[in-house]
C-alpha positions in Angstrom: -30.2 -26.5 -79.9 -33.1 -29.3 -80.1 -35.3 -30.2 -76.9 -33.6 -33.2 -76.7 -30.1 -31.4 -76.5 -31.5 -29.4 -73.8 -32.2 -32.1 -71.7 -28.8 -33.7 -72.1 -26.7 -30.4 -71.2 -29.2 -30.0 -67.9 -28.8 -33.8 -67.2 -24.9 -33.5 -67.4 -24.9 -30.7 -65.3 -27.1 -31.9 -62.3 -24.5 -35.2 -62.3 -21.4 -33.3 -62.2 -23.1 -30.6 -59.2 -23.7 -34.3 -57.5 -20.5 -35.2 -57.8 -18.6 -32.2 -56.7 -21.1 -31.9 -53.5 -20.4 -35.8 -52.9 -16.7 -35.2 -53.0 -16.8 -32.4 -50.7 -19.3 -34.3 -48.1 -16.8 -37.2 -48.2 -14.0 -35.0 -47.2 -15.9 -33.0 -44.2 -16.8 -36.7 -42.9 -12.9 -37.7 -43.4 -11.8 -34.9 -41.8 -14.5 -34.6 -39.0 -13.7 -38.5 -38.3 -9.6 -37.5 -38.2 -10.4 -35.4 -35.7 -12.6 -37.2 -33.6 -9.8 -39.7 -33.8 -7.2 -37.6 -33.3 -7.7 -34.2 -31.5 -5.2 -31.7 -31.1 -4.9 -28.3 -29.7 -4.7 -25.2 -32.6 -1.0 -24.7 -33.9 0.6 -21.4 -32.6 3.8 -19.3 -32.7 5.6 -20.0 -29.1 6.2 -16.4 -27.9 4.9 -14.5 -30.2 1.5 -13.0 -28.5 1.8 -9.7 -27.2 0.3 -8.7 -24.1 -0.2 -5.0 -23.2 1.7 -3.3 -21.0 0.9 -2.7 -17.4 1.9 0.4 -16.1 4.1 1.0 -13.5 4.0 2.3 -9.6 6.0 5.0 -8.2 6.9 6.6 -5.6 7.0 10.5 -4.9 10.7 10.6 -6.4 9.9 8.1 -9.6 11.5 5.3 -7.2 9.7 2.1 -9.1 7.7 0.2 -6.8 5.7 -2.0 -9.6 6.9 -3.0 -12.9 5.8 -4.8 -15.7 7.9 -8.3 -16.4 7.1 -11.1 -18.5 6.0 -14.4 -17.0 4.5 -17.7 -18.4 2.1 -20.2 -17.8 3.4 -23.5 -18.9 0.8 -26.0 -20.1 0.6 -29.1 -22.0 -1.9 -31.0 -24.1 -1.7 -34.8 -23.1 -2.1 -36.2 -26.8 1.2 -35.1 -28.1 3.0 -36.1 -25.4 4.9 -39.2 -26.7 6.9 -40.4 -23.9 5.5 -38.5 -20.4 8.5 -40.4 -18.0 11.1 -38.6 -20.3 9.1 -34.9 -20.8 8.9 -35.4 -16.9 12.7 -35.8 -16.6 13.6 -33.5 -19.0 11.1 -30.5 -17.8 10.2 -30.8 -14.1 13.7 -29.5 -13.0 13.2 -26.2 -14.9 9.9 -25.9 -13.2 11.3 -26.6 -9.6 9.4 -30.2 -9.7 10.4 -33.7 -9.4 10.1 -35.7 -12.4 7.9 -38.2 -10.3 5.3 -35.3 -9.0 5.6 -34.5 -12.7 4.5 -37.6 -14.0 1.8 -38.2 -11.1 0.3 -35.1 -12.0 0.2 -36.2 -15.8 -0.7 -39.3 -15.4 -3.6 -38.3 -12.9 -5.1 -35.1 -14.8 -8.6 -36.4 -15.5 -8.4 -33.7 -18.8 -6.2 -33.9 -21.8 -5.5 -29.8 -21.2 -3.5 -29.0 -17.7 -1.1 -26.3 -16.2 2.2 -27.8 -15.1 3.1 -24.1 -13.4 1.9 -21.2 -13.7 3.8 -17.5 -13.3 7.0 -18.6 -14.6 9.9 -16.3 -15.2 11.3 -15.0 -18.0 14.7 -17.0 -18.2 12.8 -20.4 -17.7 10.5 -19.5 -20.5 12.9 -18.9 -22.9 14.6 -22.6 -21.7 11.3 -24.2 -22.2 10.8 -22.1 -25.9 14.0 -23.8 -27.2 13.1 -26.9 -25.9 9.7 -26.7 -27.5 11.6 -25.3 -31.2 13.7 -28.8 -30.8 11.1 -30.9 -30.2 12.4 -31.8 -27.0 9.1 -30.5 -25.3 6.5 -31.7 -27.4 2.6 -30.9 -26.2 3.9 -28.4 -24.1 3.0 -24.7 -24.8 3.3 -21.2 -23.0 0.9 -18.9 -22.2 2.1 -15.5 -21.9 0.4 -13.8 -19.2 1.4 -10.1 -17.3 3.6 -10.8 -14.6 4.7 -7.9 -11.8 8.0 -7.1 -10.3 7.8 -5.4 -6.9 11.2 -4.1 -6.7 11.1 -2.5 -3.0 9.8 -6.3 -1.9 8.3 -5.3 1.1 8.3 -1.6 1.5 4.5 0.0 1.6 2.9 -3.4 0.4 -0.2 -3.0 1.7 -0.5 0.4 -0.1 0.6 -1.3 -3.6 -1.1 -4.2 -3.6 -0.4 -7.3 -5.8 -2.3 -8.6 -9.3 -3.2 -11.6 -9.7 -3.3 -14.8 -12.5 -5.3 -13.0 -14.8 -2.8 -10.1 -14.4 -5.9 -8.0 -12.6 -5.3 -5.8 -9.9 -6.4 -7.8 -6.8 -5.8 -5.3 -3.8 -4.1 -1.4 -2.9 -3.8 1.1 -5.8 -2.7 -2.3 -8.4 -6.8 -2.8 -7.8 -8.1 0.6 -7.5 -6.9 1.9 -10.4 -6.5 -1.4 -12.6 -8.0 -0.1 -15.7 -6.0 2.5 -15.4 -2.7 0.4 -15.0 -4.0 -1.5 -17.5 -3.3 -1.7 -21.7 -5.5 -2.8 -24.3 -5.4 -6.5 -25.2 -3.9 -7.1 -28.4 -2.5 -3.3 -28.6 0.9 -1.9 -29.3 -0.4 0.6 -25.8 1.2 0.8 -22.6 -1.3 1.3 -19.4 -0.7 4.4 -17.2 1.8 5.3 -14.8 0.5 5.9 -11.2 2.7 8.2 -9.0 2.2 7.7 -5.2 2.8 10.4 -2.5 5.0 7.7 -0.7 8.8 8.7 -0.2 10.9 5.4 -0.6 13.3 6.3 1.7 10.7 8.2 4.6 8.9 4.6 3.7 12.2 2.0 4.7 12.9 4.5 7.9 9.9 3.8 9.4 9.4 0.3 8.4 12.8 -0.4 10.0 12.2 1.4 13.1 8.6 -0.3 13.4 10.1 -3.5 12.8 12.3 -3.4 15.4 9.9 -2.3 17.9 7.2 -5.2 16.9 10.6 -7.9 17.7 11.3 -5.7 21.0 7.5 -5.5 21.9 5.8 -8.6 20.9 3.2 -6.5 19.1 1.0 -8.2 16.8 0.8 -5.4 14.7 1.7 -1.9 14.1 0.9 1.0 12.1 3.6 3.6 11.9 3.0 6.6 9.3 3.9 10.1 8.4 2.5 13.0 6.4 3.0 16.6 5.8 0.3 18.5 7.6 0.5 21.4 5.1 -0.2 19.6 1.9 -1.5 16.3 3.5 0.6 14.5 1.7 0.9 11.1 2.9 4.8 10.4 3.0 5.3 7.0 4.8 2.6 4.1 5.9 3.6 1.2 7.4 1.2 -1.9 8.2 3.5 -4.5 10.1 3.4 -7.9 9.8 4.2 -7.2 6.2 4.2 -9.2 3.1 6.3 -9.4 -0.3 3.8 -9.0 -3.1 6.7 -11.0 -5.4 5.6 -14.3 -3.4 2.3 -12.9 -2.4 1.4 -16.8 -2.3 3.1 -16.9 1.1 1.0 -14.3 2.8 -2.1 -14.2 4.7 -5.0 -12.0 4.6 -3.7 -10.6 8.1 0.0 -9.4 6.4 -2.0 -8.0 3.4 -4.2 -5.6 5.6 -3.6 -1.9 4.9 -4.1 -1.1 8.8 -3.7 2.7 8.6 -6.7 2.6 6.0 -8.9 0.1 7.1 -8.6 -0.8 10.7 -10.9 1.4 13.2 -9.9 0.8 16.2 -10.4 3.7 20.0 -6.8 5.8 20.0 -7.1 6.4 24.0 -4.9 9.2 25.0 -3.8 10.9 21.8 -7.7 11.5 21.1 -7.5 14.2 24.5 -5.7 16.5 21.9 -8.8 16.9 19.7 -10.9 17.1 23.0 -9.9 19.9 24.4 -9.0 21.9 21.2 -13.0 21.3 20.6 -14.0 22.7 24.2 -10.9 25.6 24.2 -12.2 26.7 20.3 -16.0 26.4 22.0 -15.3 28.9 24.6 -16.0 26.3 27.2 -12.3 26.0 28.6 -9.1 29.0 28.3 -5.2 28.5 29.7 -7.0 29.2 32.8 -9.8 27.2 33.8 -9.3 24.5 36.4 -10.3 20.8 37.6 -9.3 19.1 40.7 -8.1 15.5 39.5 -8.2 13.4 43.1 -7.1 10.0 40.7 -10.5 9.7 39.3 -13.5 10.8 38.0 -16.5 10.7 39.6 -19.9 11.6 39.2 -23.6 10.9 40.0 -26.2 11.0 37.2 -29.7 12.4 37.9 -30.5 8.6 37.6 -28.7 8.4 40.3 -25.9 6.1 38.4 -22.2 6.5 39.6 -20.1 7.0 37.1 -16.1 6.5 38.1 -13.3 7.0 35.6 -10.0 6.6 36.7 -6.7 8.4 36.5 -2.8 7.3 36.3 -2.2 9.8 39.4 -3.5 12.3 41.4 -2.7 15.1 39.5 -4.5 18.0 41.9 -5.6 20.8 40.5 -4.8 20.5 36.8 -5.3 23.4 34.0 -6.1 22.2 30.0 -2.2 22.4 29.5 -1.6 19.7 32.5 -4.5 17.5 31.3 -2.1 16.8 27.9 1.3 17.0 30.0 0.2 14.4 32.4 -2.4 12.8 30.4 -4.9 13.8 33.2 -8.3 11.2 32.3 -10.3 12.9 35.1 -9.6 16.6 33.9 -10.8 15.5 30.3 -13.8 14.0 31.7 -14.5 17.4 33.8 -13.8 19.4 31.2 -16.4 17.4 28.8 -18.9 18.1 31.5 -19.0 21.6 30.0 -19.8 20.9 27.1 -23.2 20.1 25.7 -23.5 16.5 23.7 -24.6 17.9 20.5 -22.3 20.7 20.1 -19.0 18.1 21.7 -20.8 16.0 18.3 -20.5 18.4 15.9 -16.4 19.2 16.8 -16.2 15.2 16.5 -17.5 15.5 12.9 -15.6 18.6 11.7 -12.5 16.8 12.5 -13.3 14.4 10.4 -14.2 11.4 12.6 -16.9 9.0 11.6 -16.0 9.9 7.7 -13.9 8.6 5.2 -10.7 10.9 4.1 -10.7 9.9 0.7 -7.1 9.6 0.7 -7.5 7.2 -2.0 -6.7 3.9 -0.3 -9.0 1.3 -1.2 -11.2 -0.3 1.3 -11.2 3.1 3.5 -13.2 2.7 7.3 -15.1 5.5 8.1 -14.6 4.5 11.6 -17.2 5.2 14.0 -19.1 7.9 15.9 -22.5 7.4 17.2 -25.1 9.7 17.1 -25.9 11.5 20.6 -29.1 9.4 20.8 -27.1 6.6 20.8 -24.4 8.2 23.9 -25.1 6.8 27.3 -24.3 9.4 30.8 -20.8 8.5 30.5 -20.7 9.0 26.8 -18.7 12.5 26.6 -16.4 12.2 29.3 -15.4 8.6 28.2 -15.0 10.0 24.5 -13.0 12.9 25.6 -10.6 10.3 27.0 -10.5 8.1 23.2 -13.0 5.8 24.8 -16.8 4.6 22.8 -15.4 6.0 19.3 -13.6 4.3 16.4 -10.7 5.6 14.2 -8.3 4.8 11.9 -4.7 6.2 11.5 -5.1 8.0 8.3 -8.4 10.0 10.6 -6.2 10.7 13.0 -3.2 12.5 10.8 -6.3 13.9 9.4 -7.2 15.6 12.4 -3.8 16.9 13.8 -3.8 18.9 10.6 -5.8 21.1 11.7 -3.6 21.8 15.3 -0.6 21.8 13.1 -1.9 24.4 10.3 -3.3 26.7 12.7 -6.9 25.3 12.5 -7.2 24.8 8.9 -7.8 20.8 8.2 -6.1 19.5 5.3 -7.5 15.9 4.4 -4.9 13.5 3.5 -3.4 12.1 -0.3 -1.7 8.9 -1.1 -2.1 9.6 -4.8 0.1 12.4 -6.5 -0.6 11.7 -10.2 -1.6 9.5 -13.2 0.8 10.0 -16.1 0.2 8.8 -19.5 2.5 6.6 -21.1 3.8 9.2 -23.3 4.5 11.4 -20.2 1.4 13.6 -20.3 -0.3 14.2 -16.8 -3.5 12.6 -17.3 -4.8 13.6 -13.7 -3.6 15.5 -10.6 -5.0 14.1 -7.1 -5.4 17.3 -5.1 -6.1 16.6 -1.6 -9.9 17.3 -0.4 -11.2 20.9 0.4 -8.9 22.3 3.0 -11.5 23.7 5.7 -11.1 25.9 9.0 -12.3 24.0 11.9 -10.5 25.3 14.6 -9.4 29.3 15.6 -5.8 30.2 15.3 -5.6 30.2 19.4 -7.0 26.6 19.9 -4.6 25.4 17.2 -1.9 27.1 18.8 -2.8 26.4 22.2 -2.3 22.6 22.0 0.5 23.0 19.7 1.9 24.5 23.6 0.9 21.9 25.4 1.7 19.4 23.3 5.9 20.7 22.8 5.4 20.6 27.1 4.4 16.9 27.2 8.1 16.4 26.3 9.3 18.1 29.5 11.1 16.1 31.8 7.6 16.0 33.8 5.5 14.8 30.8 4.5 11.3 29.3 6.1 12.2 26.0 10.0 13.1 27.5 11.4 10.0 26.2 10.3 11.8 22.6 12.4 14.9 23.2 14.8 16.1 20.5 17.7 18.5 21.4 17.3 21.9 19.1 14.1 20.9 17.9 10.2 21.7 19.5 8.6 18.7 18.8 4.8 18.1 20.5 3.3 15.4 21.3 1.0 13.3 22.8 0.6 9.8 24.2 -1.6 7.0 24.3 -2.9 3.8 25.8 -5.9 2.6 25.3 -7.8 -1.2 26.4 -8.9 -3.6 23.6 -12.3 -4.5 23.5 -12.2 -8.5 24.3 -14.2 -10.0 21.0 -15.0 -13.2 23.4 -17.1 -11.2 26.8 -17.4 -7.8 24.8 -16.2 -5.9 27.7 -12.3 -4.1 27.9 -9.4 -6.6 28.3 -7.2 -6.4 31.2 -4.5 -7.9 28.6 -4.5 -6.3 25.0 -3.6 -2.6 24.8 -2.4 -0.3 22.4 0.4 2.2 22.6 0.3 5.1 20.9 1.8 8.7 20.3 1.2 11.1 17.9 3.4 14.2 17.0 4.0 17.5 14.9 7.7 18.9 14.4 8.8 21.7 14.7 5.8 22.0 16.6 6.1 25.9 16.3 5.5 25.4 12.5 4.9 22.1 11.8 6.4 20.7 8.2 6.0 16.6 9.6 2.9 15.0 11.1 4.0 11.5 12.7 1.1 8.8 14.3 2.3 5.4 15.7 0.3 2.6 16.8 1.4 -0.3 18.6 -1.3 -3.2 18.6 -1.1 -5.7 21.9 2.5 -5.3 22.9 3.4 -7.9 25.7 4.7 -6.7 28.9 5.4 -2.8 29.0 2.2 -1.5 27.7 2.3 2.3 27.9 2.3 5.0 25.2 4.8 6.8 26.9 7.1 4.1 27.3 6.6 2.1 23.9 5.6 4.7 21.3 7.6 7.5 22.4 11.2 6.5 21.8 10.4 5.3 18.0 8.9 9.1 17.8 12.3 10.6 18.7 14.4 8.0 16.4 11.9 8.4 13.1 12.6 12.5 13.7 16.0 12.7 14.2 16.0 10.7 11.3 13.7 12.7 9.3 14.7 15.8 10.4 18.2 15.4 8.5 16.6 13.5 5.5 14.1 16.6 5.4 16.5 19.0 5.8 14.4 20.5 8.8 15.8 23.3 10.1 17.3 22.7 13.9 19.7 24.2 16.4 22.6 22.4 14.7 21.1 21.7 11.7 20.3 25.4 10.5 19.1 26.3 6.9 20.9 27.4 4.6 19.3 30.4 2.2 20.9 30.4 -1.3 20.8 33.7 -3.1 21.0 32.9 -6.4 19.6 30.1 -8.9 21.4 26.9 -8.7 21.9 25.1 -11.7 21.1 21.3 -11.6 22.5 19.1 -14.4 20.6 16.6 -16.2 22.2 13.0 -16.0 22.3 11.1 -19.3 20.8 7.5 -19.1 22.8 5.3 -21.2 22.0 4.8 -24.7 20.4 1.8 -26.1 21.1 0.8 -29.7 22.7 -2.1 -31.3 24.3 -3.4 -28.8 24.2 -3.8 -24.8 26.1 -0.7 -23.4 27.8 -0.7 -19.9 25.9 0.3 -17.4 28.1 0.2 -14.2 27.4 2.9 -11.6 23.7 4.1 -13.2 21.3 4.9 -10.4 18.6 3.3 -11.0 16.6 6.3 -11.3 17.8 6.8 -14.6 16.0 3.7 -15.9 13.3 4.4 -15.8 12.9 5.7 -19.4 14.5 2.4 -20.6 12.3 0.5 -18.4 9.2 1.7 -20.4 10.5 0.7 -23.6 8.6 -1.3 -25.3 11.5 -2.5 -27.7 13.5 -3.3 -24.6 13.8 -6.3 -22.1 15.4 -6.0 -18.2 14.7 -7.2 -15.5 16.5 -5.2 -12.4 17.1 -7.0 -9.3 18.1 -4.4 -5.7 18.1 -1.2 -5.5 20.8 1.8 -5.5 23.4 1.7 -8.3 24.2 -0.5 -11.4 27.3 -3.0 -10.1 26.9 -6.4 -12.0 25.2 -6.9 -16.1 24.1 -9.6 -17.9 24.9 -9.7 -21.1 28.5 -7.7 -20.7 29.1 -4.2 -22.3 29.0 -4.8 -26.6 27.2 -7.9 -26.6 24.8 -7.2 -30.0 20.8 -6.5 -28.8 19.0 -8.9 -30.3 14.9 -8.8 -29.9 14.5 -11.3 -27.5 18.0 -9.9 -25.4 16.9 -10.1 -21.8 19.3 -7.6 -19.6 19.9 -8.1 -16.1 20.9 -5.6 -14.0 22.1 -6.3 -10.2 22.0 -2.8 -8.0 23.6 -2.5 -4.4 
């Protein structure tokens, strides 16, 4: 080809390069000014994004106490909207609004992006999805988010905790173990399962005792809890007032407050149990060693301060087991006269006071126990009494342990196990290092006196159980005023803690009552409930009592395994299922329920051979 040529072929290429790069500029400038005229939110399938699933919570028994549920978060994008008065009519009832708030809050949004509700349930969403199909709904979207169900409503909320918007754990075990609760983003995977110590049904006796006593009392709170002393096992732990995570919008910071975790606070009377098992395990004190007990305490330091502590009666001359029977203050003051500050310290300590359990509650106090260079004159005998020292309820089941198990501590558990989705155990929550902090005759010393504070002559007789040794001991100890700093003559708090059967104990029980109005007394307030929660417990137990013996089986007994009905094709019946068996269709990820009560299977929706479609929801109502 000639020079010339040459030069037309480049020419003629350079003009149609222009072009092409013209025509492609003058589109990104059309399109660029479309959209500056005309914004819009990114096109996306309604109800199509899948969110991971969030393990569930359950109890001891595999009672559900948190379950996964789809939820919604309705929003809309103001530019699509083409008549907001009708959306408004049309949509607000679904939403619980009023077409006029509807339309206020439209017309008043300052962006063009806004939440109409968020949270919503799974049968409005659906409403709303066919609306937005039909065009009915247009600008409106949903944003699926991980909702909760909290089946058990109330029962051991504070423990449980709640999630929040975001679907992160917020408080209890839904925010110390959130990750694991947790599935990936975007994932096919299920998060773990989380398998409390709690027993359901230990869990709703107690609350429903406790409640009853807050209505009868006044209280303004209460902690009410139980745990097996051999394993520490924490099988009940009540916080009262209560809250239900469902509507956790409703609550306050004061319901939400895991008190037998987090709230120190002195225990008074019940704290003379782990006095004198300190001074009778030191050597300092036996069964026979004396103090006179004229109504009060009284003694003269070498500054020549007077110290005066004083007593419920004038007991006399009073041994270690009269000081628990009668609650004697001045013979636990003498008594802590004998023993020196540092050694009195060191008992505190092994016990477990001024230390977290690690019982896996979030949040945890370690209470408080000052250092002897911090005690005053009247430090030991006032400590002796549950006076200058700090605990919290999960310390103090912590501590009877060690009477109940023959001096061996056993630090408490709230958390059994984490179970993968697949039903492998991912991690087992032993309790701490069991530890001996006591000798087997201090142990079983108070155990004694403790069974004789429910004689007809001791503060704990309204506790007494016919055919059962239960022990116990009673409380009531003055608030510190927040106001003047100094003890109010108005705020008390009750309290009682027992073992049963005392001679081996199998039950630990601790009950606090927090500013009851009027009667004020340990012995009168907290001991009844005692007796009702272990009659109770006793027969849920299976405890053996005078007219409740055991009964020792040979042989092997042979337990059947209960199908759960199969899910296929189409929606089977599922009239009289416990709701225990469930729980393997509950994980499903190809299935849909929600499940409203508790007990048995009694009403369905859809009925029995209704096809199973993808998006089937099934409803099941248990009584």
């Amino acid at each position: 080809m000639s020079e010339e040529g040459n030069r037309l072929a480049g020419k003629n290429r350079f003009l149609i390069f222009a072009v092409v790069i013209s025509l492609a500029a003058l589109g990104l400038i059309l399109r660029f000014g479309y959209l500056m005229l005309f914004p819009r939110q990114l096109p996306r399938q309604v109800g199509t994004e899948r969110l991971a699933g969030r393990g569930p919570i359950l109890d001891r028994n595999g009672r559900l106490l948190a379950l996964e549920t789809r939820l919604g978060n309705v929003t809309l994008w103001r530019p699509d909207i083409t008549d907001i008065d009708e959306l408004s009519r049309l949509l607000a009832p679904l939403l619980e609004q009023t077409p006029t708030e509807m339309t206020s809050r439209i017309n008043g949004s300052q962006s063009d992006f806004l939440y109409l509700s968020r949270q919503v349930s799974d049968p409005v969403i659906r409403m709303i999805e066919a609306g937005i199909r039909d065009g009915r709904f247009r600008g409106v979207n949903i944003e699926p988010v991980i909702g909760r169900i909290y089946p058990e409503r109330n029962l051991a909320s504070q423990v449980i905790g709640f999630i929040g918007d975001e679907g992160t754990g917020l408080a209890g075990m839904e925010f110390a173990f959130d990750r694991e609760l947790r599935g990936e983003q975007g994932s096919q995977g299920r998060g773990s399962q989380i398998f409390l110590t709690i027993d359901v049904n230990i869990q709703y006796i107690l609350e429903s005792i406790a409640t009853r006593v807050m209505n009868e009392t006044g209280a303004e709170s209460i902690i009410f809890m139980a745990m097996d002393p051999r394993t520490g096992d924490i099988l009940g732990s009540v916080s009262l007032p209560g809250y239900d995570p469902n509507t956790v919008r409703l609550s306050n910071e004061f319901s939400r407050m895991d008190r037998p975790a987090i709230l120190a606070f002195e225990p008074g009377s019940t704290f003379k149990v782990f006095s004198l098992a300190a001074m009778h395990d030191a050597g300092i004190i036996n069964p026979n060693t004396t103090f006179f007990c004229p109504g009060y305490y009284e003694r003269v330091t070498p500054r020549g301060e007077r110290i005066i502590i004083n007593c419920l009666g004038s007991h006399g001359q009073v041994n270690a087991r009269d000081v628990i029977v009668f609650s004697c203050n001045a013979g636990a003051a003498y008594a802590a006269d004998q023993i020196s500050s540092d050694l009195f310290y060191e008992y505190l300590r092994s016990f477990g006071f001024g230390s977290r359990t690690g019982a896996g509650n979030p949040g945890e106090t370690a209470g408080l126990v000052r250092t002897t260079d911090r005690w005053s004159d009247r430090s030991r005998p006032t400590i002796a009494m549950g006076q200058e020292i700090a605990v919290s309820g999960l310390q103090m089941l912590q501590a009877i342990s060690a009477i109940a198990n023959d001096g061996i501590l056993v630090p408490p558990r709230i958390i059994d196990r984490i179970v993968s989705p697949d039903g492998r155990i991912q991690r087992d929550f032993e309790s701490g290092q069991a530890r001996r902090i006591l000798s087997v005759d201090a142990a079983r010393a108070m155990r004694d006196y403790m069974i004789d504070a429910t004689s007809n002559v001791g503060t704990g007789w309204r506790a007494f159980v016919e055919d059962l040794p239960l022990g116990i001991k009673t409380g009531t100890a003055q608030m510190i005023d927040p106001r003047s700093g100094a003890y109010s003559n108005t705020d008390f708090i009750a309290s009682a803690i027992a073992l049963l059967p005392a001679d081996n104990p199998s039950l630990a029980l601790y009950l606090a009552v927090f500013k009851p109005q009027g009667e004020i007394y340990g012995g009168r307030i907290a001991a009844p409930p005692i007796r009702e929660a272990a009659e109770a417990l006793v027969n849920y137990l299976g405890i053996p009592r005078g007219r409740n013996p055991l009964l020792v089986h040979p042989g092997a007994v042979s337990i059947p395994i209960l199908p759960y009905p199969a899910v296929n094709e189409v929606v089977p019946d599922f009239t009289g299922v416990a709701k225990r068996l469930l729980l393997p269709l509950l994980l499903r990820d190809d299935l849909r329920f929600h499940v409203i009560g508790d007990g048995w299977v009694v009403r369905q929706s859809p009925p029995p051979g209704t096809r199973l479609l993808p998006d089937t929801l099934i409803v099941l109502e248990l009584e």
